[in-house]
C-alpha positions in Angstrom: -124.9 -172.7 71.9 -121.8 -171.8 74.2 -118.2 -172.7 73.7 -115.9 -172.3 76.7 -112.5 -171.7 76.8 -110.5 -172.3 79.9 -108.0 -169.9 80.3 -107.2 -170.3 84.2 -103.9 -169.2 84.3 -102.5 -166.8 84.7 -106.0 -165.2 85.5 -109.2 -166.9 85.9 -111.6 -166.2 83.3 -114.5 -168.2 81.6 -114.8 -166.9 78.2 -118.0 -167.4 76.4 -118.8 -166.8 73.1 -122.6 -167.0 72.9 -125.2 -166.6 69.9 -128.3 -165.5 70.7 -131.3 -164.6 67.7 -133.2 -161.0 67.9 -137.0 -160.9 68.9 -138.7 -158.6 66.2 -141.8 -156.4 67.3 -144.2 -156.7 65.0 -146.1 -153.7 65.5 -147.8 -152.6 62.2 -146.9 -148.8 62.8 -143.2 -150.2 63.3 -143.2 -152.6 60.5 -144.3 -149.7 57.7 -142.7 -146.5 59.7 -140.4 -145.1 56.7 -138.3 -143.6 60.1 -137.1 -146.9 61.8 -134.5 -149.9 61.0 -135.6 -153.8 61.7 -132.9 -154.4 64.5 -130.6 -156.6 62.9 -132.0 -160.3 63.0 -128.7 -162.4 62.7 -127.0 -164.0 65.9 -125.5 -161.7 67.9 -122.0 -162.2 69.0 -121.7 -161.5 72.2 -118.0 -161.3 73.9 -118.6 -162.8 77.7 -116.5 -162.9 80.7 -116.6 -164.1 84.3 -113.7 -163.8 86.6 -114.8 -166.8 88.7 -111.8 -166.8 91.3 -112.8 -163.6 91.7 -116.6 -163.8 92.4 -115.8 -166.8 95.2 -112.8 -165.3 97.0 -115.0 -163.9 99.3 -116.0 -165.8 102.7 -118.5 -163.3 103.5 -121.4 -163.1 101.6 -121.3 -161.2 98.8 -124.3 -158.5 98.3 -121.8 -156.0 97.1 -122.2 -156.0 93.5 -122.7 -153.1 91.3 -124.1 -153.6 87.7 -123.5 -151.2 85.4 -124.7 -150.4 81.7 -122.6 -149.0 79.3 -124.1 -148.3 76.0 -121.6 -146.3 73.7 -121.7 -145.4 70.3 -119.9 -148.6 68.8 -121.2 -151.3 71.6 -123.9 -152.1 74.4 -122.1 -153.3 77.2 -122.7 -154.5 80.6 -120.2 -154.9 83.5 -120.3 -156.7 87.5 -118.0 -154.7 89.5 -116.8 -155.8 93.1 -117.0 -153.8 96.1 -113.6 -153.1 95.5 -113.6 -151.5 92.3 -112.4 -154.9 90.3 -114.6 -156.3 86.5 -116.0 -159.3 88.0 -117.9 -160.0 84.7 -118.5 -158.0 81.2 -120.4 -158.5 78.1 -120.6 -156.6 75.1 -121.9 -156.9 71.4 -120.7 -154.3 68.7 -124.0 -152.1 67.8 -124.9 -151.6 64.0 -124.4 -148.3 62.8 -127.0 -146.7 60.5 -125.8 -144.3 57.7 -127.8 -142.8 54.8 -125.8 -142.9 51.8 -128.3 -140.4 50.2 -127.6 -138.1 52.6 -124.2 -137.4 54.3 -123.3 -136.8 57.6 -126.6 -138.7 59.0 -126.2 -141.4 61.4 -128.5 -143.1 63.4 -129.2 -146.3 66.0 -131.9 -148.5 66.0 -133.8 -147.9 69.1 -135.0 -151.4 70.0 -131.3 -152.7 69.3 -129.9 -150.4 71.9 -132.6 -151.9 74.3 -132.1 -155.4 72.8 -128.4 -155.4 73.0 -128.2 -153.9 76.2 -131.0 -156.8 77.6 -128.8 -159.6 76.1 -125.8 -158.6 77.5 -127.0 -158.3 80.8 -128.9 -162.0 80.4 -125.5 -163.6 79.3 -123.8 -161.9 82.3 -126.8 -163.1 84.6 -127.4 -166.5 83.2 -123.0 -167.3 83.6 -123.1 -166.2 87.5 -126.5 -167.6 88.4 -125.2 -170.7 90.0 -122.0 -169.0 91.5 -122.0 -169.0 95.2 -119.7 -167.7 97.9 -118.8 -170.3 100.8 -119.0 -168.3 103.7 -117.0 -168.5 107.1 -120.0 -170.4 108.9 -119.9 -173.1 106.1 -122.8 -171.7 104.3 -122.9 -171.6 100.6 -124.4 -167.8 99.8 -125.6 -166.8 96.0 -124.4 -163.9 95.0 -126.4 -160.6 94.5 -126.3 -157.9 93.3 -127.0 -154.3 95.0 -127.3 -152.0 92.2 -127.2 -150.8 88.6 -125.8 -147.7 86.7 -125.9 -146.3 83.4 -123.9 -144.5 81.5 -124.3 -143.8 77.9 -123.5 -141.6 74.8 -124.8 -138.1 75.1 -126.8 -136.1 72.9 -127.9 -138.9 70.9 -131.9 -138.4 71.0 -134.9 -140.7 70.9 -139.0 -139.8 70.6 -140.9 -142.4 71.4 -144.9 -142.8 72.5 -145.6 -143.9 76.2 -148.6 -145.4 75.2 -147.2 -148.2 72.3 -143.7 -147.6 73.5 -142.5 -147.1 69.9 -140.1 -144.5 68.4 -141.5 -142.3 65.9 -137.6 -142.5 64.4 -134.6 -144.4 64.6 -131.9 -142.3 67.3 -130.2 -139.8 65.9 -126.8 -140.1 66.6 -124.8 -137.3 68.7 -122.6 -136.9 65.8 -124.7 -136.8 63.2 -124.7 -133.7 60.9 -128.0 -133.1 59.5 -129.3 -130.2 61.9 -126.4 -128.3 60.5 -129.0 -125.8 58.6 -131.5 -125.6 61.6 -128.3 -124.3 63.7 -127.3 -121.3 61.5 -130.6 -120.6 61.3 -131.2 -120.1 65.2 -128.0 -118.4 65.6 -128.9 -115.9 62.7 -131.5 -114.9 64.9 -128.6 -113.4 67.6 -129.2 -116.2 70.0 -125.7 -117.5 70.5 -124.8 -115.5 73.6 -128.4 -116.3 75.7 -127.4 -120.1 74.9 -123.9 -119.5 76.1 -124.8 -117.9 79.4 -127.8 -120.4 80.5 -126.8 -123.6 78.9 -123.1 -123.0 78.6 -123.4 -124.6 75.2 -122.9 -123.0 72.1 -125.8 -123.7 69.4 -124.4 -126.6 67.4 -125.6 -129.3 65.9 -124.0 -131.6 68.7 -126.5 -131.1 71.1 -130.4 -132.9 71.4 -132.1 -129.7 70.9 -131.4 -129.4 67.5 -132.5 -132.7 67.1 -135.9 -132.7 68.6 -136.3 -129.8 66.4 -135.9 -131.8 63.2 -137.7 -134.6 64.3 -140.5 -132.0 65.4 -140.2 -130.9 61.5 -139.9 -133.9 59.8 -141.9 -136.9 61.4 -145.1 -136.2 60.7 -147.1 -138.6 63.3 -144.6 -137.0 66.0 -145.6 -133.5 64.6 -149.3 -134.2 64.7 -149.1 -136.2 68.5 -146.8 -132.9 70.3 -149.6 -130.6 68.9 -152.4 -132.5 70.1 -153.9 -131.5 73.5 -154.1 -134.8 74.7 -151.8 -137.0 72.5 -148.8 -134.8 73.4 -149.1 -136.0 76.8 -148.2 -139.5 75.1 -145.0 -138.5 73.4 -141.4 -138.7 75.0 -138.0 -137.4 73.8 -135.0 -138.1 75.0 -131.4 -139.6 75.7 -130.5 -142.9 75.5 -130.2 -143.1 79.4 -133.6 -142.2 79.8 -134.7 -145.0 76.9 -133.3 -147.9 78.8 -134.4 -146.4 81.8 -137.8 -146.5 80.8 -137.8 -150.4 79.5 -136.1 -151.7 82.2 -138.6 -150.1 84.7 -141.3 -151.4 81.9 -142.0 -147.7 81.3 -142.7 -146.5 84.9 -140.0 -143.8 84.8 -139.3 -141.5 82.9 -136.7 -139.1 83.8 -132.5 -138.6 83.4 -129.5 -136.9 85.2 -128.5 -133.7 85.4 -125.2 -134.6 83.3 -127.4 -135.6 80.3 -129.7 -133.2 81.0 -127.2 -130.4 80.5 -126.3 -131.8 77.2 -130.1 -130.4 75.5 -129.6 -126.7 74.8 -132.7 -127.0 77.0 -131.0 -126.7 80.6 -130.7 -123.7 82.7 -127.2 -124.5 83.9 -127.7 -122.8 87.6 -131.7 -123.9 88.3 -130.7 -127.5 86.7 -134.1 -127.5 85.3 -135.5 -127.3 81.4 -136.3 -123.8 81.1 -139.3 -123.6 78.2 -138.1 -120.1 77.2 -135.0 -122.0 75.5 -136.6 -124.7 74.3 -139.3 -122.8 72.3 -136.4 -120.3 70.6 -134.6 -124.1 69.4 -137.8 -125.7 68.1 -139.7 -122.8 67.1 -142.6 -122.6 65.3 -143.5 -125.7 67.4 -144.2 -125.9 70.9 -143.3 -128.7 73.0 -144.5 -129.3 76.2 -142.4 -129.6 79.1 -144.2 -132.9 80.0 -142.3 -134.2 76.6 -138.9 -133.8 78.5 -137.9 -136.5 81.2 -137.9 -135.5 84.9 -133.9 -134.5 86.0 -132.8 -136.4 88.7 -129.4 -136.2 90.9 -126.3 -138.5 88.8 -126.4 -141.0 91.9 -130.1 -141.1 92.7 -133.1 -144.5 93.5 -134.7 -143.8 89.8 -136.4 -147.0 90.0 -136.2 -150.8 90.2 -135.9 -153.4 87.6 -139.2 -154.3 86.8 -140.2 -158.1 86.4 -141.5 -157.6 82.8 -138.8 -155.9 81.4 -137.8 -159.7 79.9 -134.4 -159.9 82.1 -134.0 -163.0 84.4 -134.5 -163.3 88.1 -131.1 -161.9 88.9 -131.8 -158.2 87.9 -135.7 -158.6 89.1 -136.6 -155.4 91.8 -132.7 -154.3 91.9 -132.4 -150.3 92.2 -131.4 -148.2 89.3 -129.6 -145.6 91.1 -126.8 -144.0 89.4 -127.1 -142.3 85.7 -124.0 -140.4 84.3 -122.9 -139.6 80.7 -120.3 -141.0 79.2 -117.9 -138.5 79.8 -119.0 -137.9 83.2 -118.5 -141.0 84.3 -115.3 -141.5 82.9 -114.8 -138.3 84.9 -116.2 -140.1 88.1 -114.4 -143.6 87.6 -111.4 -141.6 87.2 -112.1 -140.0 91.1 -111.8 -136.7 89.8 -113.5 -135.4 92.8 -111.2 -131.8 93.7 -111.6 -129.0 91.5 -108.8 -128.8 89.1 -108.7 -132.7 88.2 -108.7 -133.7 84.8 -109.3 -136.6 82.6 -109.0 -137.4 79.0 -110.8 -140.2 77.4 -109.8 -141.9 74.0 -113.1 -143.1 72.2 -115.1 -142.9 69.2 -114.9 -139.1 69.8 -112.2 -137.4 72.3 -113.5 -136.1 75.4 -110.8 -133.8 77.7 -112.7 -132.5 80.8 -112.0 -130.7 84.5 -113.8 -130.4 87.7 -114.6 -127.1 87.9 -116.4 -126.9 91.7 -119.9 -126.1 92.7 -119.6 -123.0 90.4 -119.8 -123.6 86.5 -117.2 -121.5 84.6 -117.9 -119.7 81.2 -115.6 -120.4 78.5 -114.4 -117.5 76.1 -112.0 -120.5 74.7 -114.4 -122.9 72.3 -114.9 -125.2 75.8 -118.5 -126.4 77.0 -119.3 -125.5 80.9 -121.6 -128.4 81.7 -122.1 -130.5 85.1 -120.4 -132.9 86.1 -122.4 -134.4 88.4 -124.6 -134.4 91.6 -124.8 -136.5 94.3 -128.2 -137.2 95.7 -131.1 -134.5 95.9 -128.8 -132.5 99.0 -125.4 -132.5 97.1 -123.9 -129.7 95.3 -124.1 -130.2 91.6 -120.7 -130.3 90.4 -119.7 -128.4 87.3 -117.1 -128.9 84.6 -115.2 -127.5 81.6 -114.9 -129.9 78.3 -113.3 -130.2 75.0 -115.6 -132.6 72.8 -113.6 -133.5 70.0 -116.1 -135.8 67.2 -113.3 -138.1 65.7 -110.6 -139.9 67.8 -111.0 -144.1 67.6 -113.1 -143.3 64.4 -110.2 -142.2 62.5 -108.4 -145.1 62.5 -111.4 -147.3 61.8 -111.6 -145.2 58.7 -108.4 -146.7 57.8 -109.5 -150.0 58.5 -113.2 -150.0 56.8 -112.4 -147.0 54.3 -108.9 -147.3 53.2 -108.1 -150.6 54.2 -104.7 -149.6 55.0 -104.8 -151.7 58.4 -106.4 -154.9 59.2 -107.1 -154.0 63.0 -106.6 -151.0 65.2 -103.5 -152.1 66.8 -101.9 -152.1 63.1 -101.9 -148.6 63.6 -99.2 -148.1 65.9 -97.2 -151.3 64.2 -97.1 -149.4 60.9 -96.9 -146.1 62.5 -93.7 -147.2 64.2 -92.0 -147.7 60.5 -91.3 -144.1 61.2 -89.8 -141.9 63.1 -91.8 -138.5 62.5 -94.6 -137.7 60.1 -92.1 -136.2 58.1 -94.8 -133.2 57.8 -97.7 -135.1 56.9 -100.9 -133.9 58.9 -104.4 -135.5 58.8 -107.1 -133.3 60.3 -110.0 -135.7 60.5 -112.8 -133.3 60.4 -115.4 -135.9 58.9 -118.1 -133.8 60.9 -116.4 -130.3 61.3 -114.8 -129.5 63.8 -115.9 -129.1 67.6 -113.8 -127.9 70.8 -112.5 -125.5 70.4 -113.3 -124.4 66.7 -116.7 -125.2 66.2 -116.8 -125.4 63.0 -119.5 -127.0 61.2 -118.0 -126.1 57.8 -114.4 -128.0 58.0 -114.2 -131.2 56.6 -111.2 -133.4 57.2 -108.1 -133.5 55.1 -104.7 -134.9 54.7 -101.8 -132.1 53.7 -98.2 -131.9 53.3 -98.1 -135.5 51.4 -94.9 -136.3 48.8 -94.2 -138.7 47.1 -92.0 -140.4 50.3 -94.7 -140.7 52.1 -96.0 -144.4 53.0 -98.7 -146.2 54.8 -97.2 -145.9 58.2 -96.4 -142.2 57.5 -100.6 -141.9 57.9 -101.0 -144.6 60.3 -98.6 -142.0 62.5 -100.7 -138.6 61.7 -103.7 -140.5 62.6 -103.0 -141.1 65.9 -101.2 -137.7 66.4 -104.2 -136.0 65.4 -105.7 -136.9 68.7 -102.6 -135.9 70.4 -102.9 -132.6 68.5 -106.9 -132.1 69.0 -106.5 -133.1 72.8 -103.4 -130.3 73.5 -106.1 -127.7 71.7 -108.6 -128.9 74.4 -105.9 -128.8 77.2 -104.8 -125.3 76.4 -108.2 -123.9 76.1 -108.9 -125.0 80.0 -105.8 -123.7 80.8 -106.7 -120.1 79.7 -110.6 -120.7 80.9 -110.0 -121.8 83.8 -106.7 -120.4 85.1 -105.8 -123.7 86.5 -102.6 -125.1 85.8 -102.9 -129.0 84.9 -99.6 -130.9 86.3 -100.4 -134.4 84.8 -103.4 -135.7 82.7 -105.0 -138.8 83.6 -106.2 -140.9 80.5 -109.0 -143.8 79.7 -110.6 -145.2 76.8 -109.4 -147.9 74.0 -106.4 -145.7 72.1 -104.4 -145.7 76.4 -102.9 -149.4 75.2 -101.3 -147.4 72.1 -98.0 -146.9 73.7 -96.7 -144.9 71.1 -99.5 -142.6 71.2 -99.2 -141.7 74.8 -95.5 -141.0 74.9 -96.3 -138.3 71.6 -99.4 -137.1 74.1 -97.2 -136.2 77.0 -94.7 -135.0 74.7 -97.1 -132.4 73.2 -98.5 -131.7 76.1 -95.2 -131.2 78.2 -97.0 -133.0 81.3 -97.2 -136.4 82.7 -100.1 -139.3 81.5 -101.2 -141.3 83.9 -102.8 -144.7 82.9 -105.2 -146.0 86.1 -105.2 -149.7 87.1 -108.8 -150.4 86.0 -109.5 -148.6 82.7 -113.2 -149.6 82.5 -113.5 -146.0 84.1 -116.5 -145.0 82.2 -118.8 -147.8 83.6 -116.8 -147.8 87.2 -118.0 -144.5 87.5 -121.9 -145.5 86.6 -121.2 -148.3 89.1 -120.0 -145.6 92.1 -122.7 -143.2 91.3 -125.5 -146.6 91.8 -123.4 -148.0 94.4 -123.2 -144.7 97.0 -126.9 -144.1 96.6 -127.6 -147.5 98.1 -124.5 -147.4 100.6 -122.3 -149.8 98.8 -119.5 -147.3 99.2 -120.3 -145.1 102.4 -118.6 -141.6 100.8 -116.0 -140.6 98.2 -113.1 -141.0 100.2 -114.1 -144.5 100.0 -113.8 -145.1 96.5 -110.8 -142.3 95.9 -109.2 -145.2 97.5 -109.6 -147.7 95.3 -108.2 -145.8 92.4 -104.4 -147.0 91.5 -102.0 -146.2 89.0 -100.5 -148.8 86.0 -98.3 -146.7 84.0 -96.9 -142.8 83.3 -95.5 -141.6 80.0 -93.0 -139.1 81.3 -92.6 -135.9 78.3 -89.2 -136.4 76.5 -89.2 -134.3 73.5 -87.4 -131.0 73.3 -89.3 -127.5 72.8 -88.2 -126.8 69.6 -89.3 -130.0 67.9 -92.7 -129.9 69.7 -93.1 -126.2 68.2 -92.8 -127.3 64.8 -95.4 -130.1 65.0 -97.6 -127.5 66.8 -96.9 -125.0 64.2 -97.5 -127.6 61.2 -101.1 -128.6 63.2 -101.8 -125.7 63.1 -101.4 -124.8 59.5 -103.1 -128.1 58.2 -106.2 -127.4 61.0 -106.4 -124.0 58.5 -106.6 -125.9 55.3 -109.3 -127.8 56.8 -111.6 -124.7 57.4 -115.0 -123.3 55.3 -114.7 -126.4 52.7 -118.1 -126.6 52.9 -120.2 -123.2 51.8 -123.1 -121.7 53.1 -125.7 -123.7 50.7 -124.3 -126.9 52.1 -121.9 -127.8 49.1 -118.6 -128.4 48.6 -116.9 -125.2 47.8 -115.3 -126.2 44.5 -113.4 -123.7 42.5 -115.0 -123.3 38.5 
């Protein structure tokens, strides 16, 4: 069933809102696994658009487009992108997110529902255009085609599955989840914080996959019992959820990720770009994984494979290269052109993610930063490294408001209500729900609302909401600063939060710089779409697609120093009160 809505002017778009029902597996170890959620079997509501005018302005015909797969934390998307940077088509459906009311700070994803989604949403997009065609200067009518696919997708978050059934042994665990928080102090009682900082670049948290293969390693038993089998291990697969749709869409024939995920393990030897099994048997120690386990790491923009026929998407996608895998945040980093060492991005999601090209060298942090890579150009380019501030809670605290609190209706309440006022009038929410990462990493914090009086009103926490980020992202931006020794002169944003106006005029007011809102802000999936599109010579070189890149809007800084030291000094003071709330045992520290 398909309603259309014809919205012609003042741009073109066919708007679909289309239903379609969940296959189930029914796979007896899948049915009775105590580890794995049914994906959801209601209609899925997928939000579809196709920018006809701008598919069929072309008279030449058009085999420049660039697929790319964006599956996030709250949503499996996937975008058409023209040769010239432009969202020919999109589709997304939210994704349902598993939490265990038992036990706090788990959160997981269905495996097959990230595959699921992702399929549908590239069927709706390939079913609208299948009878688009281009008339061409000659007269000819040509169908259009597409070149290549990307993906990009949330780090961290880890899978196991078995090559042989293709089955998880578990649902995903999420990158934010909490539960490794034990095997983590545990491994860094041993003294092995500064070996981890020097060859992954990563401190040992329980952020990264690592610590996650390690408590799937101790806690699924059929996974336990397959890895320590001599020939069943060679059946058993962990990891990202780039290399999990990688592997279904190429019907399993590939297994393997990018260097930007792969950095993301506590795994990684961040100068040899390759899993170094000394690191990974100190994380999942007393077990002992086999390298064969991990996927294979490839360059970012790379010919991993081709679409394979059985992989249940239509004609459209069948045989077309998968040749560009990036991480979220690297991609965003990519899509924003950040090419030059010393180029920054900051991208408002679920989490907050501030990050700078650092070169062909990676730089160590003394600040609470991660040194991770960027990205790498084909098997003969330099891998490019970078310095990031990962920040867990960003878009999520204000759809705490909404689904928790209920104080709002819909995210953009937030800066409505928050506009009641001029200042928080010393109200501070640190929304530590996780801990804290970048640059405190702490896993003991837990977030908290201070300085409230009885004047206080709704929009008074609508506004330290969205400052928070503001606060949390001018952390980040100092700690580079002092890293890297490189003076930022203007921030360039992406992600959801950029259309909060008033948020962006308090961000380059704390941050006493320019932000700079780019043209096309679907830079997270642009930049899976370059990576895919240079490796098959859509774009012929970086130059290329720098000059696509425009700017939309700049929030210039406007407050005076004084004010902006006493909100950095209340921050501050209200990050403290957040600190060590949780003790040692795991337990609220509560006072007799």
């Amino acid at each position: 069933q398909v309603t259309v809505v014809d919205t012609s002017p003042p741009l073109p778009y066919i708007i679909y809102t289309m239903s379609c029902y969940s296959c189930l597996l029914v796979v007896t170890a899948f049915l009775f696994s105590p580890h794995l959620s049914f994906p959801p079997t209601q209609a899925l509501d997928i939000q579809l658009k196709v920018n006809r005018a701008l598919l069929t302005s072309s008279k030449h015909p058009n085999a420049k487009l660039v697929g790319s797969i964006d599956q996030g934390t709250s949503s499996s998307r996937f975008l058409l992108f023209t040769s010239q940077g432009e969202v020919a088509a999109s589709a997304q459906v939210e994704l349902n997110q598993i939490f265990n009311e038992e036990n706090e700070g788990w959160h997981e994803h269905s495996p097959e529902e990230l595959w699921m989604n992702t399929r549908a949403c590239m069927n709706a997009v390939g079913d609208a255009i299948r009878d688009v065609s281009v008339s061409g200067d000659d007269g000819r009518n040509w169908k259009l085609v597409l070149s290549a696919i990307g993906i990009t997708n949330q780090r961290e978050t880890t899978i196991a599955w078995n090559r042989i059934t293709g089955e998880p042994y578990h649902n995903a665990i999420v990158w934010d989840d909490t539960r490794t928080s034990n095997i983590v102090k545990e491994i860094s009682k041993r003294g092995d914080n500064a070996l981890f900082r020097d060859r992954t670049g990563l401190p040992i948290a329980s952020y990264f996959a690592g610590s996650k293969v390690k408590w799937l390693l101790d806690n699924v038993e059929q996974l336990r019992r397959d890895v320590e089998d001599e020939e069943r291990c060679k059946h058993v697969c962990f990891g990202t959820v780039d290399a999990w749709l990688l592997w279904k869409l190429t019907s399993g024939k590939r297994f393997a990720t990018d260097v930007s995920n792969a950095s993301r393990w506590l795994f990684m030897d961040l100068k040899t770009c390759q899993f170094d099994q000394e690191l990974i048997d100190r994380i999942c120690r007393p077990h002992k994984l086999p390298m064969n386990c991990l996927p294979e790491i490839c360059p970012s923009s790379f010919l991993f494979g081709n679409v394979n026929a059985d992989c249940g998407l239509g004609s459209f996608f069948e045989n077309v290269p998968i040749s560009g895998v990036l991480g979220d945040q690297q991609a965003a980093l990519f899509g924003q052109t950040a090419f030059e060492k010393g180029q920054a991005k900051n991208t408002y999601g679920t989490g907050l993610f501030l990050m700078m090209n650092t070169g062909n060298s990676p730089v160590p942090s003394t600040h609470g930063l991660l040194t991770t890579v960027g990205y790498q150009l084909g098997t003969s380019g330099d891998v490019i490294y970078a310095l990031e501030g990962s920040v867990s809670h960003s878009g999520s605290t204000i759809r705490w408001l909404r689904d928790q609190l209920h104080l709002i209706e819909s995210a953009s309440d937030a800066e409505k209500y928050a506009a009641t006022t001029t200042s928080n009038q010393g109200l501070y929410l640190v929304p530590a729900f996780a801990g804290l990462f970048s640059p405190h990493w702490n896993s003991n914090a837990r977030a908290c609302i201070v300085g409230i009086t009885a004047g206080h009103h709704r929009g008074h926490i609508c506004r330290a909401a969205m400052e928070a980020s503001c606060y949390q992202t001018k952390e980040v931006f100092d700690a580079i600063t002092n890293d890297s020794g490189v003076t930022i002169s203007s921030l360039n944003v992406d992600g959801g939060a950029t259309a909060n106006k008033l948020m962006m005029q308090f961000q380059a007011d704390m941050l006493d710089v320019p932000i700079v809102k780019p043209l096309v802000m679907e830079t997270t999936a642009l930049g899976a779409a370059f990576a895919a599109g240079l490796a098959v010579n859509v774009w012929k070189d970086l130059d290329e697609i720098k000059a696509l890149w425009t700017i939309t809007e700049t929030f210039e800084p406007s407050m005076d120093e004084s004010k902006r030291a006493k909100n950095w000094k209340g921050w501050n003071k209200a990050v403290q009160r957040s600190f060590d709330w949780i003790d040692e045992d795991g337990d609220v520290d509560t006072e007799d």
